[in-house]
Every structure is written in structure tokens, then in C-alpha cells.
C-alpha positions as CSV (number, residue, x, y, z in Angstrom):
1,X,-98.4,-39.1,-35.2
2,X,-98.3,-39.8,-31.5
3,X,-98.3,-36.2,-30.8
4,X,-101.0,-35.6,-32.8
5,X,-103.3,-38.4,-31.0
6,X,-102.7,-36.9,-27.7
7,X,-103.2,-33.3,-28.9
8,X,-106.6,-34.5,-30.3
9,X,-107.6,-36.9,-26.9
10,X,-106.7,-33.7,-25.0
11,X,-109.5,-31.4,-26.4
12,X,-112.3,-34.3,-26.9
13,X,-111.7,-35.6,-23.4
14,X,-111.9,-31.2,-22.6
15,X,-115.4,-31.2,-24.6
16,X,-117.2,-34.6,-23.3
17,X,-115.6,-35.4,-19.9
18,X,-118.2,-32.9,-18.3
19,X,-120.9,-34.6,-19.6
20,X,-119.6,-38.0,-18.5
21,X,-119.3,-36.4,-15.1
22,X,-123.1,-35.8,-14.9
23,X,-123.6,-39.5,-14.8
24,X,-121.6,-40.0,-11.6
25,X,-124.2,-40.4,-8.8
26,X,-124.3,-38.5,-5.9
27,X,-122.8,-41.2,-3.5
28,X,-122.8,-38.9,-0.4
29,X,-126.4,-36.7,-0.3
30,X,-126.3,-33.7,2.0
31,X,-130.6,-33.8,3.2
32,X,-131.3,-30.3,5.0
33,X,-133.8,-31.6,8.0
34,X,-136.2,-28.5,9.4
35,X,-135.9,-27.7,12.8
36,X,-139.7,-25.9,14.0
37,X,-140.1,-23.8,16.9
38,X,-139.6,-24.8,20.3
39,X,-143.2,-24.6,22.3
40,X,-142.3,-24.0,25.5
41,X,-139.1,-23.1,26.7
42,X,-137.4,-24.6,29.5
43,X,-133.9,-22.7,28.9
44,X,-132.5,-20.4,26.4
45,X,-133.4,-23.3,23.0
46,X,-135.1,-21.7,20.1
47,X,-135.6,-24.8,18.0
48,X,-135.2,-28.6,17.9
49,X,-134.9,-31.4,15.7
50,X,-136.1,-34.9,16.8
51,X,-133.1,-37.7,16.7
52,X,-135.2,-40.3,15.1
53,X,-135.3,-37.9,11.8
54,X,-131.9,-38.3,11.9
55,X,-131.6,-41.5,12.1
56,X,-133.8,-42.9,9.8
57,X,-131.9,-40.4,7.3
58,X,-128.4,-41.8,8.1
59,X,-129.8,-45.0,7.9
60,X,-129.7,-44.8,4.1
61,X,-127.1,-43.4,3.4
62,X,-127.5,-39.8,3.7
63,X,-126.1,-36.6,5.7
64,X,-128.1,-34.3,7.7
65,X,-128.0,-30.7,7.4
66,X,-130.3,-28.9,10.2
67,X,-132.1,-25.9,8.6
68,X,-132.4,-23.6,11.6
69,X,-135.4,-21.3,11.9
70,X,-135.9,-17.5,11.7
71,X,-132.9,-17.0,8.6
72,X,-133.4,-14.5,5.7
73,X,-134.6,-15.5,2.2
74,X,-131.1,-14.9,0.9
75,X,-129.9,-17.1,3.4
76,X,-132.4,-20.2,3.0
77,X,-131.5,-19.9,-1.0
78,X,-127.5,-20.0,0.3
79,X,-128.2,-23.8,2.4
80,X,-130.8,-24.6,-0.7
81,X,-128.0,-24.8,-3.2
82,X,-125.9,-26.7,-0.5
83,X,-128.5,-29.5,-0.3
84,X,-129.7,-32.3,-2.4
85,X,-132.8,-32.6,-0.6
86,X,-135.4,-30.9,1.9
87,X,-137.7,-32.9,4.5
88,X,-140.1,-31.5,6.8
89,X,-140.4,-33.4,10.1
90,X,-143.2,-34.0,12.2
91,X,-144.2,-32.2,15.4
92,X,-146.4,-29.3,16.6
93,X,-145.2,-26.0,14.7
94,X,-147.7,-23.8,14.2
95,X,-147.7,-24.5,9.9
96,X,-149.8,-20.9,9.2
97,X,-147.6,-18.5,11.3
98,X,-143.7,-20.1,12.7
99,X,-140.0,-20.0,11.3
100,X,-140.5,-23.8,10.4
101,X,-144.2,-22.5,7.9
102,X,-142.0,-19.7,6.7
103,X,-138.7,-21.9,5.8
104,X,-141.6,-24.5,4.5
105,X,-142.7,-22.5,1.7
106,X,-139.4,-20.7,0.8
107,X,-137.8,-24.1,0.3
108,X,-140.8,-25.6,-1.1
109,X,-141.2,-22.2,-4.1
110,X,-137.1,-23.1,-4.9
111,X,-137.7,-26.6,-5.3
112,X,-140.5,-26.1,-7.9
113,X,-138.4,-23.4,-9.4
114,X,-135.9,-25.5,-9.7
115,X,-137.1,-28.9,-11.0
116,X,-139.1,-26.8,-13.8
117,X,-135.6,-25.9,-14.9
118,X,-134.3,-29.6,-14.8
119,X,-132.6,-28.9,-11.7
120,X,-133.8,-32.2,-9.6
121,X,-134.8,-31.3,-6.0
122,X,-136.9,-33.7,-3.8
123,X,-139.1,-32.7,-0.8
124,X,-140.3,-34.9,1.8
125,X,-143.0,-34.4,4.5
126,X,-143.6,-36.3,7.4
127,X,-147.1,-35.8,9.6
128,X,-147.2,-31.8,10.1
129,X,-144.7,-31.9,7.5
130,X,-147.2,-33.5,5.1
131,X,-150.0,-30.9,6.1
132,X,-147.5,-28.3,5.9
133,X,-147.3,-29.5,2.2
134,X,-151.3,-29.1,1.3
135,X,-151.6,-26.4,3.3
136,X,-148.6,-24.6,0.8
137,X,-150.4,-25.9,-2.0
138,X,-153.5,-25.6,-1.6
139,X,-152.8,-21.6,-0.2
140,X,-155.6,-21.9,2.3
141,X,-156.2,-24.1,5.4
142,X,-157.5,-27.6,4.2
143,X,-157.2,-29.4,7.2
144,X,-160.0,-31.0,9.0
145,X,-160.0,-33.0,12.8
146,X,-160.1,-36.7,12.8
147,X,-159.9,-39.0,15.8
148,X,-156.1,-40.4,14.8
149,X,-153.8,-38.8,17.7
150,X,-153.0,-42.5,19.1
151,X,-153.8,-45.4,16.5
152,X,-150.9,-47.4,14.4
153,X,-152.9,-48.7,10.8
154,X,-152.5,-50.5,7.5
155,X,-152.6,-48.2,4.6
156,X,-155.6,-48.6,2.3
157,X,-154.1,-48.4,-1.6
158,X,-155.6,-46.8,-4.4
159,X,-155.6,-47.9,-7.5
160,X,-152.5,-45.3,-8.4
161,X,-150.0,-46.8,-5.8
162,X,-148.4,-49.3,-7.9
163,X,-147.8,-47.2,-10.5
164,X,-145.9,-44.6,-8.0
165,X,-142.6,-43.3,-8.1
166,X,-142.9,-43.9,-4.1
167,X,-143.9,-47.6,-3.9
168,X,-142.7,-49.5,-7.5
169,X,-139.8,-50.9,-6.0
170,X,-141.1,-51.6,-3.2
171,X,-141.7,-56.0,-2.7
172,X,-144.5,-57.5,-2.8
173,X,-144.4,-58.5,0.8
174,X,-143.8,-55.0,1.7
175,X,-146.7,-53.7,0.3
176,X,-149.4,-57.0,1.4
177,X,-147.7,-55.9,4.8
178,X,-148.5,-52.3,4.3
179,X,-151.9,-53.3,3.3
180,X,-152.9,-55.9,6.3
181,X,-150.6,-54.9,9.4
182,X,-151.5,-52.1,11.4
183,X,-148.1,-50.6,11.5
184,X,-148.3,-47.1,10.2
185,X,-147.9,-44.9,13.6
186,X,-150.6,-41.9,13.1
187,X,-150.1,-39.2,15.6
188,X,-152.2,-36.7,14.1
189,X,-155.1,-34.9,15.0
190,X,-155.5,-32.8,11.9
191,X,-155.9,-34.7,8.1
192,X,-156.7,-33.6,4.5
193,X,-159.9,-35.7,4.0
194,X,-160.6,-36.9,0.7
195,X,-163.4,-35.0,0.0
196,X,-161.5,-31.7,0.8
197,X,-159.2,-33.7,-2.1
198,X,-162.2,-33.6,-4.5
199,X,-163.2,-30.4,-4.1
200,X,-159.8,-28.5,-4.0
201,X,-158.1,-27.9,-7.7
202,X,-154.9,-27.1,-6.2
203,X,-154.3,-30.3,-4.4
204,X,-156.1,-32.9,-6.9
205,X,-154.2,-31.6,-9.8
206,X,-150.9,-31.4,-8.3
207,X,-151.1,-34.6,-5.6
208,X,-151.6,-38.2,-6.6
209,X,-153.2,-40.1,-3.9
210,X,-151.7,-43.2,-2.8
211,X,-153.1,-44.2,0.2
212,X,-155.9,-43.4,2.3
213,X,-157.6,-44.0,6.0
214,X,-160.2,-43.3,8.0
215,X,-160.9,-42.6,11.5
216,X,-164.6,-44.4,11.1
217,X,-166.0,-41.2,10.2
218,X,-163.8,-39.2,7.8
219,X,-161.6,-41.2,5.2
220,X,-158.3,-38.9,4.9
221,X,-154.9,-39.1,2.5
222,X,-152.4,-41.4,4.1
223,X,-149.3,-40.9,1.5
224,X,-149.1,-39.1,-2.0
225,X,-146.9,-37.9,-4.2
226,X,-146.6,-35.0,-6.5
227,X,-147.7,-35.9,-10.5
228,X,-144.7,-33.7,-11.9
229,X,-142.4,-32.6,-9.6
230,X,-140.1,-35.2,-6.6
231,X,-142.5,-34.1,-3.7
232,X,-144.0,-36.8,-1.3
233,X,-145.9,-36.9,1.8
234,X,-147.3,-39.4,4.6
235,X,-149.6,-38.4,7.2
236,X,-148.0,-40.7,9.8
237,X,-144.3,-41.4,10.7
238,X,-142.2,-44.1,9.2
239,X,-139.5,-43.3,11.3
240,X,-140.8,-43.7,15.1
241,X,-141.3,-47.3,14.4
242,X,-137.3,-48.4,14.7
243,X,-136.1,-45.5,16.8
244,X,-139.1,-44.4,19.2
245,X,-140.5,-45.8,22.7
246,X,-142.6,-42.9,24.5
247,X,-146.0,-44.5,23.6
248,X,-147.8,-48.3,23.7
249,X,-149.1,-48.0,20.0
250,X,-145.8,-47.4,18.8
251,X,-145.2,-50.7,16.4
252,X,-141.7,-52.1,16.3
253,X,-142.8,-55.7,14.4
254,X,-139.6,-56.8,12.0
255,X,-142.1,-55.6,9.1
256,X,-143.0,-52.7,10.5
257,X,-138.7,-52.2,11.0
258,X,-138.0,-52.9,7.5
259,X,-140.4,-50.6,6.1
260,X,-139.3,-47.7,7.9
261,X,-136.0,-48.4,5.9
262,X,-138.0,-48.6,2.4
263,X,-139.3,-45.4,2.7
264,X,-135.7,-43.8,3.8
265,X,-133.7,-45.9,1.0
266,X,-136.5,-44.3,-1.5
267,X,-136.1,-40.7,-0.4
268,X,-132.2,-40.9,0.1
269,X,-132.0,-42.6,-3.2
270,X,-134.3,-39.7,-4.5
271,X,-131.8,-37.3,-3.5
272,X,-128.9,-38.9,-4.9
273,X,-130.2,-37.7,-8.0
274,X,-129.8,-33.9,-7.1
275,X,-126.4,-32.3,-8.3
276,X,-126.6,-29.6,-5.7
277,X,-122.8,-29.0,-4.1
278,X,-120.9,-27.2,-1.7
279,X,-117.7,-25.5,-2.1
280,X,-115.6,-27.9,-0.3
281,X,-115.6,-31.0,2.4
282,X,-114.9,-28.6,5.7
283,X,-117.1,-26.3,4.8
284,X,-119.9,-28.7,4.4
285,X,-118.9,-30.1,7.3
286,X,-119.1,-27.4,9.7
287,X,-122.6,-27.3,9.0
288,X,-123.7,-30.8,9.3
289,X,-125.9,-32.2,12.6
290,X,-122.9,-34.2,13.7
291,X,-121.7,-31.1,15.5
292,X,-124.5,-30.9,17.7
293,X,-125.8,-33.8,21.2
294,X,-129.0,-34.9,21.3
295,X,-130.8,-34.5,24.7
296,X,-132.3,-37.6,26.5
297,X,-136.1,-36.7,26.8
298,X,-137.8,-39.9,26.7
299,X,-138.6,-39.8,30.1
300,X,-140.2,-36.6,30.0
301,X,-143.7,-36.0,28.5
302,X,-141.9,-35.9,25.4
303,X,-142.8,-38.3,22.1
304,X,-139.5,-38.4,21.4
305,X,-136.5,-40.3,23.2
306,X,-134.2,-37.9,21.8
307,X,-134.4,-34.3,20.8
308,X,-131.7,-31.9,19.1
309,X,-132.0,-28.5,20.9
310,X,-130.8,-25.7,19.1
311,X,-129.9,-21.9,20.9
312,X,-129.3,-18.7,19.7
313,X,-125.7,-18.9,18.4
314,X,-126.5,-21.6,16.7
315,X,-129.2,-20.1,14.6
316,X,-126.2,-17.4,13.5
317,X,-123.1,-20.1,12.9
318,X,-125.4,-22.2,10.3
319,X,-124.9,-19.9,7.3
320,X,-122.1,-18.4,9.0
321,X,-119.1,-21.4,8.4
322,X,-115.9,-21.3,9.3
323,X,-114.2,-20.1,6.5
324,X,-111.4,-22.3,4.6
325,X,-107.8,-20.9,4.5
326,X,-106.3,-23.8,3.5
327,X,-104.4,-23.5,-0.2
328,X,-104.5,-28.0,0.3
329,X,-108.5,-27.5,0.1
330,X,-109.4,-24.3,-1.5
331,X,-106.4,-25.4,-4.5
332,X,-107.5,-29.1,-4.8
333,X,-108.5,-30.0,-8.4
334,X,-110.6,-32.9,-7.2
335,X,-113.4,-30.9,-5.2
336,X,-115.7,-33.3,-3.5
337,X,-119.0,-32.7,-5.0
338,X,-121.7,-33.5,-2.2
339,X,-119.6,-36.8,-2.0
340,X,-119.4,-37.8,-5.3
341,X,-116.0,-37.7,-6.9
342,X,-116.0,-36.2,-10.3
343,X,-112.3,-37.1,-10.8
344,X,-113.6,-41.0,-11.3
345,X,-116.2,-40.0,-14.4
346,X,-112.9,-37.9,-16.1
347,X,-110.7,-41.2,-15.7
348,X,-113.1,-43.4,-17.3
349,X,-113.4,-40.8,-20.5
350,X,-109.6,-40.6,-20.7
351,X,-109.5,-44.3,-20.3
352,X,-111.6,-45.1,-22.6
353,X,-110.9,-42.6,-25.4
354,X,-107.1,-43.2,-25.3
355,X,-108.0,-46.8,-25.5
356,X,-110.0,-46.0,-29.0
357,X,-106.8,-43.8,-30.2
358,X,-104.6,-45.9,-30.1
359,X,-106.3,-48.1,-32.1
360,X,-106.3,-45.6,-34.6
């Protein structure tokens, strides 16, 4: 009977629809962005965040959550199951002893915690956020000095690049202009040489190499990525090419342009895959960078036009949101889910298995 058909699509669509749900991709990823320690105060700012992160993560797609320094264990596991992905920025934290080192590894030990259990986490590090990355691995200081603090290259690819999660989609004119343009901006005056690489367990069986460079004297990792886990790293900075103007070896060719967006459509795209979510829209909202005015510094001795400064209240209000007293939000059936919306999965299964029912 009819009644009987819709008693029966009731409970299947109960079982499966969950499952079908899963397959909904994340649409809206929530990135948290490290903010490191300021150096040297000029007013009351603890911490800042450079705006061309930002950028180059909004770019593709993505939200930016700032991670603020100096917050409890409890706190970083709180904004960890918020977030669909971690980056560590460039800059001049000190990556042994500072609130961005000790956020660095506490995000970096959940991430492999999680994506051991399936739970698919990605981690990106940019510059000191890629030595902050071997340095965590390794669990020692593998960093060496190499004459790169002002020189923009082409990357040099090994043999396991085109194989990579990182580069596979990349074109083939991207990657013959990654090979012959000098447009990779290295900033650096510390590196991971490859014979450190070699010698160290920790980083040559964890780390694939994908690129490397040299200085003339000591041929260093340029990019890798992780073997098992969603955890990648360059040694220079995709991101100043577009959006920074402080220095004359800063590239901005069109290739040079359109790469920088590659490498943010890959990582975004990376964390689209994480089904981390918040409890509702405002909430997630209240945390977000969007909240907060960059500062014009490029005409300071600053390498960044724009910085995000960040003061003491600020530092408690990031885990501390406004909470939600609306019964419209907190009683919604359709809860956004880091921006993807569930209900759409549950309408196709009822769709579709009502559609097979009544062709019973």
C-alpha cells in the first residue's frame, strides 16, 4: 500500500541519508591562519597576521580564521575542531621558543592524530612556516644558513614532483614555468639542505621532496609534501608575488600571478575535504578575520604592505564568541556545516528513493 511505501522510504532514507551527506563537499572551508609574535612593539599589539595570507586564501575560495597566540591546549583543540585546515605563515617568529612554535606543534600533533583516524586535516607551511614543519618533525634544529634572503628562482624538480599530490594537476605550462622563470620569491636565510635530508630519518621518511635549490653552495628543499599524511611546505612565498610591493625582487610576471593562485586553489581545495564544523553560522562568524583592519605598513621598513595587528582583548574574544540566543539559529534543522549544506545531500536520497518506490 501507499502507506506502507512511505513507512518503508521513511526509515531507509533515516539509515542511508547520513552517508549520502558525507559526499557533500565542503563548499565554504573555514582555514585557521597563525598569527606569530610581534618583534618589537610600537603600541599595546601582541601579534599579527600579514594581509597577503589572507588574500591569497580568500582568493580560492576559503575563510580565514586567525589563530591567536599564547591560548591553552584545551583551547587550540576547541578552534582545531572548528577548522578544515591549518597554515603557518611566513615571518620572523622565533620557531624553538614563541606562541606561534608552541600553537605550531599542538596543531600539527592533532592533525596527525587525526588523519590516522580518517579524520582528513591539511597543514600548510609557508617559509618559517615550512621550517617550522622540519624543525617539528625532525625534533631537533635542522636548519642550516644559506645566502637566499633576497633572490626570486625557478624551482628545480625531482623526479617525485609529477607524481605529487601538490603538483598533478598542475598544467604543463605551469610547471615548464616553474621550472625556467625565476619567480619563486625566497626570503629566507635559514633552509633544510639536502644533505641534512639524507642523513635525518625523521624527515626523509616522513617528507617527499619535490623541489630543490641552491644558493651556489648548499642545494636546499624548495617544496615537499608529506608521504602519508595532507602536510605540505615551500621554502619561499607564493603569495607575495600578486599582493606584495616592499622589495625590487618581488616577481609579479602574469605566470608568476597565476601560480600563486595554483598553489591556493590546491590547498583550499585540500581543505574542502575536511568535515570539521562549527555549531552554527554566527558563531563561526564572530571569529573570522573579517572582524578585524589591516594596517598600511608598506611604507615602513616592513615586507609587508599590509599587516593585521592583534591586542590583548583580542587574544581573549577568539575562543571566547558571542554566544547564540537565538531559538531561529540554535532550533534550525538545517545547520550550516562549514558551508556546506547537508539539507541538499538528504533531498537527493529522498528524491531519489521515492522515485524507485513508486515504481514498486
Amino acid at each position: 500500500s501507499f502507506t506502507d511505501r512511505m513507512f518503508l522510504l521513511l526509515c531507509f532514507t533515516t539509515l542511508v541519508s547520513p552517508c549520502f551527506s558525507t559526499l557533500v563537499k565542503n563548499n565554504g572551508p573555514v582555514i585557521g591562519l597563525m598569527a606569530q609574535d610581534v618583534r618589537s612593539q610600537e603600541a599595546n599589539e601582541i601579534s599579527y597576521i600579514a594581509a597577503s595570507y589572507v588574500k591569497t586564501l580568500e582568493s580560492a575560495g576559503a575563510r580565514v580564521l586567525p589563530i591567536m597566540i599564547d591560548h591553552t591546549e584545551e583551547e587550540y583543540k576547541e578552534i582545531f575542531n572548528m577548522i578544515n585546515g591549518f597554515f603557518l605563515p611566513g615571518g620572523a617568529a622565533n620557531i624553538f621558543d614563541s606562541g606561534y612554535a608552541t600553537a605550531a606543534k599542538i596543531f600539527y600533533d592533532l592533525a596527525i592524530e587525526a588523519n590516522k583516524k580518517g579524520d582528513y586535516f591539511p597543514i600548510w607551511g609557508t617559509c618559517l612556516g615550512f621550517e617550522q614543519l622540519a624543525v617539528i618533525t625532525a625534533r631537533k634544529n635542522v636548519l642550516v644558513r644559506t645566502n637566499t634572503t633576497a633572490v626570486s628562482l625557478p624551482l628545480d624538480f625531482t623526479t617525485e614532483a609529477n607524481g605529487s599530490k601538490l603538483f598533478r594537476d598542475f598544467s604543463p605550462e605551469m610547471m615548464s614555468a616553474l621550472a625556467t622563470e625565476p619567480m619563486t620569491i625566497n626570503a629566507h636565510k635559514w633552509s633544510v639542505s639536502m644533505e641534512t635530508y639524507h642523513e635525518n630519518e625523521d624527515l626523509n621518511k616522513f617528507y617527499k621532496v619535490l623541489s630543490t635549490n641552491t644558493d651556489g653552495r648548499i642545494e636546499f628543499i624548495s617544496t615537499f609534501e608529506a608521504y602519508d599524511y595532507p602536510i605540505y611546505g615551500v621554502q619561499w612565498h607564493p603569495e607575495k608575488n600578486p599582493y606584495e610591493w616592499t622589495r625590487d625582487f618581488y616577481v609579479h610576471t602574469p605566470n608568476s600571478i597565476k601560480m600563486t593562485f595554483y598553489f591556493a586553489d590546491f590547498f583550499v581545495n585540500e581543505a574542502r575535504k575536511s568535515k570539521h564544523t562549527y555549531e552554527n553560522e554566527k558563531m563561526i562568524r564572530d571569529l573570522l578575520i573579517y572582524r578585524y583592519h589591516p594596517n598600511y605598513t608598506g611604507e615602513t621598513t616592513s615586507v609587508f604592505e599590509q599587516k593585521y595587528y592583534f591586542y590583548g582583548r583580542d587574544q581573549d574574544k577568539i575562543t571566547d564568541p558571542v554566544k547564540v540566543t537565538d531559538p531561529d539559529i540554535i532550533g534550525s534543522v538545517f545547520e550550516v556545516n562549514a558551508g556546506a549544506v547537508h539539507v541538499l545531500a538528504h533531498v537527493n536520497v529522498v528524491v531519489l528513493i521515492t522515485a524507485v518506490l513508486l515504481c514498486l
